[in-house]
SEFI-24519 format. One line per 5 residues: their letters; for each residue x, y, z of N, C-alpha, C, O, CB. Coordinates in steps of 0.2 Angstrom, whole numbers. Glycine has a CB too. Example, Ala and Ser with C-alpha at 12.3 -4.5 7.8 and 13.67 -1.06 7.14 Angstrom:
2
as = 66 -28 39 62 -22 39 66 -16 39 71 -17 42 57 -22 45 ~ 64 -11 35 68 -5 36 64 0 39 67 6 40 70 -3 29
END
This chain:
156
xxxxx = -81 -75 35 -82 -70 30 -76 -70 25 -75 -73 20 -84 -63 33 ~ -72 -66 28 -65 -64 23 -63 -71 21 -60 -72 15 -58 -58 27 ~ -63 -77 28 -59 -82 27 -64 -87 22 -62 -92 20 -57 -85 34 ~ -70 -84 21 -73 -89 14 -70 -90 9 -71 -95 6 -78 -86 12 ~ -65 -84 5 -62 -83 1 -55 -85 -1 -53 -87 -6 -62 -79 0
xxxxx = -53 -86 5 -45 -91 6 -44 -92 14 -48 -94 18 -37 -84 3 ~ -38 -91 15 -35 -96 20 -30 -89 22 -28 -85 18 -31 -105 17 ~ -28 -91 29 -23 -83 32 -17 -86 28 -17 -90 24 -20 -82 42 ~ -13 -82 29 -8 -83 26 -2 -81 32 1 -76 33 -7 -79 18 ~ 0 -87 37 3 -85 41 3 -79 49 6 -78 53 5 -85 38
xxxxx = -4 -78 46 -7 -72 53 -6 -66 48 -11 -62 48 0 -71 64 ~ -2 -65 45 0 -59 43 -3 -58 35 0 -54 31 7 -60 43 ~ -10 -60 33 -13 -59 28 -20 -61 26 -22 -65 31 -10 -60 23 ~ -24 -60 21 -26 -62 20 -25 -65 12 -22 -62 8 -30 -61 22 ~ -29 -71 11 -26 -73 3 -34 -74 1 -39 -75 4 -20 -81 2
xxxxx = -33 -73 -4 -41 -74 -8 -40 -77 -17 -37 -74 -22 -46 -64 -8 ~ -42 -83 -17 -41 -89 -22 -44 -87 -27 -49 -83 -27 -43 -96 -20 ~ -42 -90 -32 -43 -89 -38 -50 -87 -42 -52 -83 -47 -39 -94 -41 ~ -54 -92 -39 -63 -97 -38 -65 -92 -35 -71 -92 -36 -64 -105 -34 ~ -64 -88 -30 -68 -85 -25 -71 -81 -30 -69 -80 -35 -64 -80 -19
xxxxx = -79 -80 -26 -84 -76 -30 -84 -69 -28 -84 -64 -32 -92 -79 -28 ~ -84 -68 -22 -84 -61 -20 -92 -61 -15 -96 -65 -14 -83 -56 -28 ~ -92 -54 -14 -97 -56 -9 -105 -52 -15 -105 -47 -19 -95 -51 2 ~ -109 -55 -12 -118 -52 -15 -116 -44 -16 -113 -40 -12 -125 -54 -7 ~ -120 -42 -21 -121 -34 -20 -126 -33 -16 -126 -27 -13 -123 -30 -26
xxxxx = -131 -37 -14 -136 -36 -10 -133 -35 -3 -137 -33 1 -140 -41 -10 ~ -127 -35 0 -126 -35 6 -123 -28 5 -122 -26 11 -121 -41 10 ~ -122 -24 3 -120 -19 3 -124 -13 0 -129 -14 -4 -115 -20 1 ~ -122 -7 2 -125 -1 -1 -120 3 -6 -114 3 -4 -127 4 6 ~ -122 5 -12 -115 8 -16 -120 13 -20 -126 12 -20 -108 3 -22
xxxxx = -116 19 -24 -116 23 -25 -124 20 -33 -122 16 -37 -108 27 -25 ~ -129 24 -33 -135 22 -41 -129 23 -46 -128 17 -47 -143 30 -44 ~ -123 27 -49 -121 27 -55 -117 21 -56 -115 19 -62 -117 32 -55 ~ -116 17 -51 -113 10 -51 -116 3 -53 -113 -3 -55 -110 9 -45 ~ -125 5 -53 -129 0 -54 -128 -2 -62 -129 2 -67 -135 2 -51
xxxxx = -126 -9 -62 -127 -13 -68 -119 -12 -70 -119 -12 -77 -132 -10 -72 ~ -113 -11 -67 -107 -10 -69 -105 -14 -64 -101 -17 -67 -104 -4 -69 ~ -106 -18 -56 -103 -20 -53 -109 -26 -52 -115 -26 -52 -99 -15 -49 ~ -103 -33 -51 -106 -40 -52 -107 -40 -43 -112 -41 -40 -100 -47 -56 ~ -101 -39 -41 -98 -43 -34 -94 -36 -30 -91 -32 -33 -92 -52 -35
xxxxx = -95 -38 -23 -87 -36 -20 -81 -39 -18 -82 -44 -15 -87 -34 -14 ~ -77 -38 -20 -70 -45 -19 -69 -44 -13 -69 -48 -9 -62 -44 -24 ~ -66 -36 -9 -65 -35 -4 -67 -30 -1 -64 -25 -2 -61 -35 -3 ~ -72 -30 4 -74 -25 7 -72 -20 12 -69 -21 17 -77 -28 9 ~ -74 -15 9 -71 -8 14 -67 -9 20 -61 -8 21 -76 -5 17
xxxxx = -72 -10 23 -70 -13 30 -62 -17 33 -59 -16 38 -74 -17 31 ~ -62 -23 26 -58 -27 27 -50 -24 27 -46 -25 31 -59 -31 24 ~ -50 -19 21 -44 -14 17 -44 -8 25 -38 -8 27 -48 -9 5 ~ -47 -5 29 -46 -4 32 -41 -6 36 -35 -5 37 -49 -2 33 ~ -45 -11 41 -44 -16 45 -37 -16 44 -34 -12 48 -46 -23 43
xxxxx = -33 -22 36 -29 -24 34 -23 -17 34 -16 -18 35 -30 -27 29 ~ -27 -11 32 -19 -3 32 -19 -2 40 -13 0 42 -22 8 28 ~ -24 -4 43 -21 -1 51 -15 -6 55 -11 -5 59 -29 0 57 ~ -17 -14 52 -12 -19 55 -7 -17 50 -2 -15 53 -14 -28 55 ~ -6 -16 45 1 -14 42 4 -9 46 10 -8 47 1 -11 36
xxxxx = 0 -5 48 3 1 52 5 -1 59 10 2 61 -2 6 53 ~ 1 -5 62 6 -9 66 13 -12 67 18 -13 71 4 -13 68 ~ 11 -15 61 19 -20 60 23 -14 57 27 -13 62 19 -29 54 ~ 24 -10 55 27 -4 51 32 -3 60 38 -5 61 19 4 47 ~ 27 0 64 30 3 72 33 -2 74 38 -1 77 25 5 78
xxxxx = 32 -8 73 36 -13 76 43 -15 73 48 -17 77 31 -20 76 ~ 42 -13 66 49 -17 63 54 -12 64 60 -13 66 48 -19 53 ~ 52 -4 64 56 2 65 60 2 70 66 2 69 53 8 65 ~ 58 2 76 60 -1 82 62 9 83 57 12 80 66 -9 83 ~ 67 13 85 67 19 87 68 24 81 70 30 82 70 19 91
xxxxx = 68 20 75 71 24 69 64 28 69 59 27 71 75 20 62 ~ 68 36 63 61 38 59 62 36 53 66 32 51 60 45 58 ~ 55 38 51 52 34 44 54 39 38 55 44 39 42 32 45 ~ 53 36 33 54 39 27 48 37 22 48 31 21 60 37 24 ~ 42 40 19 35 36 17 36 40 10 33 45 8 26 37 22
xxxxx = 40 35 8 38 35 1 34 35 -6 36 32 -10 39 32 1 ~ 27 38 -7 22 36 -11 22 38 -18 25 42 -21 16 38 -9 ~ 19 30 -20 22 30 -26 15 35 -31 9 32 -31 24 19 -30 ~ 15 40 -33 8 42 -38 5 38 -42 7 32 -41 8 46 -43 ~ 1 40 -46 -3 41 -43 -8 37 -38 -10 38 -32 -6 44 -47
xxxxx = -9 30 -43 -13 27 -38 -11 24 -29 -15 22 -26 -16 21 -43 ~ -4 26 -28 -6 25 -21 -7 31 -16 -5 31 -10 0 20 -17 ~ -10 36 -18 -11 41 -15 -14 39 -10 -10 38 -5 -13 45 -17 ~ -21 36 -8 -26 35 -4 -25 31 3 -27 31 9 -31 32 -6 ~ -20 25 -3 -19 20 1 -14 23 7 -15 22 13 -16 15 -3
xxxxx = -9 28 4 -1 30 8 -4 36 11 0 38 15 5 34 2 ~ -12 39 11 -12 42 15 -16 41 21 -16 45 26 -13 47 12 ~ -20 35 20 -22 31 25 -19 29 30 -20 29 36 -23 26 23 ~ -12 25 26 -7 24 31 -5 26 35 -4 23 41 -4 24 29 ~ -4 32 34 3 37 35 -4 40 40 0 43 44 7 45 26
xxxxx = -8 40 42 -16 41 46 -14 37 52 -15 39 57 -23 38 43 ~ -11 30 51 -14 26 56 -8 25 59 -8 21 64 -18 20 53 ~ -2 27 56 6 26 60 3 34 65 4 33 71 17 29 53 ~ 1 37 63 4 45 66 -2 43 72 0 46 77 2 53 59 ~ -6 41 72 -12 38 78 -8 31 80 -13 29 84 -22 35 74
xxxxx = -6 28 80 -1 23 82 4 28 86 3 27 92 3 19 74 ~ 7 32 84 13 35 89 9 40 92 13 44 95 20 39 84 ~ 4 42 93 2 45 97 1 44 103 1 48 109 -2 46 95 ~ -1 39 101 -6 32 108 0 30 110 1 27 116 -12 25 105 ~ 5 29 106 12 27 112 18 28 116 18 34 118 15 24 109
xxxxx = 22 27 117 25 27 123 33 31 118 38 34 121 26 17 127 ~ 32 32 112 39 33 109 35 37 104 29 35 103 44 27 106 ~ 38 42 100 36 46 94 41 45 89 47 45 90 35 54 95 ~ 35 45 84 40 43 78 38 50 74 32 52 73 39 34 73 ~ 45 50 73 47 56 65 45 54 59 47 49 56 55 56 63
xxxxx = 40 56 56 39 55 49 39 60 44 35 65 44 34 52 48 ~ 43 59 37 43 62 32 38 59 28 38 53 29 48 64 30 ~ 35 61 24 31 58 17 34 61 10 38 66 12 22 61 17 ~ 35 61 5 37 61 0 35 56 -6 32 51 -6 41 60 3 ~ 35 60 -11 32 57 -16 33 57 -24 34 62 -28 27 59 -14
xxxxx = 32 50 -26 36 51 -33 32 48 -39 26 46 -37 44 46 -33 ~ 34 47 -43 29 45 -52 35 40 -52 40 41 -49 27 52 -60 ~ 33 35 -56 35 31 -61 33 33 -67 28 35 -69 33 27 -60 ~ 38 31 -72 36 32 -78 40 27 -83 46 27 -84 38 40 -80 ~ 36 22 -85 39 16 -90 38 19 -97 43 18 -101 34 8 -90
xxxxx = 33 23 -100 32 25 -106 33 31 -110 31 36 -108 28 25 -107 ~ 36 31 -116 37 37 -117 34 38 -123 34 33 -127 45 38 -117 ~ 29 44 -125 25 42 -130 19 34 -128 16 32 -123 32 40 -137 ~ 20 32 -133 15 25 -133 20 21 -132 19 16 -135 9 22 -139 ~ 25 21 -130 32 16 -132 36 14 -124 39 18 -120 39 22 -137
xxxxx = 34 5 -123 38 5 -117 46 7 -115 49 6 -120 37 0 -117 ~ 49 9 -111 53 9 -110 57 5 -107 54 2 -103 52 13 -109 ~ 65 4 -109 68 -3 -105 68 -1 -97 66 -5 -93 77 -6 -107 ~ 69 5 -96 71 7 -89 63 10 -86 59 13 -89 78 13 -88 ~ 63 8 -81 58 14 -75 63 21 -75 69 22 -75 56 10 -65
xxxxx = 58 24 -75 61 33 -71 58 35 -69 52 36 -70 62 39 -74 ~ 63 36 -62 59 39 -53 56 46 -56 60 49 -60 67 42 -43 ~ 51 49 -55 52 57 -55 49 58 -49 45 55 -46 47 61 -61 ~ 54 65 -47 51 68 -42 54 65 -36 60 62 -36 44 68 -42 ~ 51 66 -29 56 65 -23 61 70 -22 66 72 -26 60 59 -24
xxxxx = 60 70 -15 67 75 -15 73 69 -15 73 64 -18 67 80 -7 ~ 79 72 -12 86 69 -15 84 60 -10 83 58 -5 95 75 -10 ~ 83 58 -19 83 51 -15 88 48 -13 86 43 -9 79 47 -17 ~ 93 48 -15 99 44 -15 101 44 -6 105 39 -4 107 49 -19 ~ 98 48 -1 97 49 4 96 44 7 100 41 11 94 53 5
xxxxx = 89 40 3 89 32 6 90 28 4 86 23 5 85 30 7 ~ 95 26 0 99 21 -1 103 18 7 105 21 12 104 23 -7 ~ 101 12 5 105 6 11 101 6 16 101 2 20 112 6 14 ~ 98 13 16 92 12 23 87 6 22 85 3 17 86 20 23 ~ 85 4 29 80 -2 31 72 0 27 68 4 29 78 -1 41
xxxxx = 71 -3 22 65 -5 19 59 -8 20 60 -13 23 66 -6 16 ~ 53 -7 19 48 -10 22 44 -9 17 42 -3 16 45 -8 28 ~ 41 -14 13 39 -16 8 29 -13 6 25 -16 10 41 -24 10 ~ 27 -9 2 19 -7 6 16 -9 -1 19 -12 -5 17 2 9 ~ 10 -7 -2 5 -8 -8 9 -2 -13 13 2 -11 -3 -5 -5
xxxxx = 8 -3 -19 9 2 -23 4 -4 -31 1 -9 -30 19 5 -24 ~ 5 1 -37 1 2 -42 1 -7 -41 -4 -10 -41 5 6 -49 ~ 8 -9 -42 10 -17 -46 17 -19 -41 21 -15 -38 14 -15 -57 ~ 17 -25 -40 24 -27 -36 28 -27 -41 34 -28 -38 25 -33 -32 ~ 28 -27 -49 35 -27 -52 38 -18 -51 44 -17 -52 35 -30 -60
xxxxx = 32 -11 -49 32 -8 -49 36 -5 -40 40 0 -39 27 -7 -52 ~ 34 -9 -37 37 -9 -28 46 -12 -31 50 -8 -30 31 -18 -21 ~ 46 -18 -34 52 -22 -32 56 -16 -36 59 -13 -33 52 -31 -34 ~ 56 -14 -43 60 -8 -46 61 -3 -41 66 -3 -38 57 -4 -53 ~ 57 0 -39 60 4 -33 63 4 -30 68 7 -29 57 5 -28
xxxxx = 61 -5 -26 66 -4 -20 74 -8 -23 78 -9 -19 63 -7 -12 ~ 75 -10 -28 80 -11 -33 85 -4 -34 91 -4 -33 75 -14 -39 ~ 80 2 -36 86 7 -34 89 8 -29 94 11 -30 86 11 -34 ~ 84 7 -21 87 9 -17 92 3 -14 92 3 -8 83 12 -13 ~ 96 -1 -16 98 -7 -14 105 -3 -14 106 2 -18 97 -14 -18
x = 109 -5 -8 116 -1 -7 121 -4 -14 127 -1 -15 121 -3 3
END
């Protein structure tokens, strides 16, 4: 199925090629207002779950006894960060160790007016200078040039 579209990428992903079609609408059920707007599914529900709850695994594994700091970038990773932040907190439940977690949460802003700007600007967050040089763990957000500026500020 998923592996129709690409090839793992090391155990630790899936990859889906350039050519991939995406799967039939017929296999699925979606909402009448969507009819005649959508061709294909690229990735199915299921799979994006799947894939947040193994992140959420490796997340507990890489921390080892620290607490977490969960950063979310607005707006669009709301769902995703709160998914997440779902499946660590059911993760430390069921295990042998509890993990501390704060959430937290910031905007980006490139534009000012209709006018790019040279710099990104964090808004919001509480004192982030807090995590600087702390251990980082890399998650979904808007854009990875939008992840890597992030964590570019917090580099010691």
């Amino acid at each position: 199925m998923a592996g129709q579209g690409g090839s793992s990428a090391g155990g630790r992903g899936v990859v889906i090629s350039d050519n991939w079609p995406g799967y039939s609408l017929d296999l699925f059920t979606y909402p009448q207002h969507y009819y005649g707007d959508l061709e294909y599914v690229l990735i199915p529900h299921g799979i994006i779950v799947d894939r947040t709850e193994r992140l959420a695994k490796d997340i507990m594994q890489d921390i080892g006894d620290n607490d977490i700091v969960v950063l979310c970038v607005l707006k669009g990773g709301y769902k995703f960060c709160a998914d997440l932040v779902e499946h660590i907190k059911n993760l430390s439940r069921n295990s042998e160790r509890f993990i501390s977690m704060k959430v937290d949460f910031v905007r980006l802003k490139s534009y000012h007016n209709d006018q790019s700007m040279q710099d990104m600007q964090i808004i919001g967050g509480d004192d982030l200078s807090k995590l600087t040089g702390k251990h980082q763990t890399g998650c979904m957000t808007e854009s990875a040039l939008s992840l890597s500026l992030v964590a570019e500020w917090f580099e010691p």
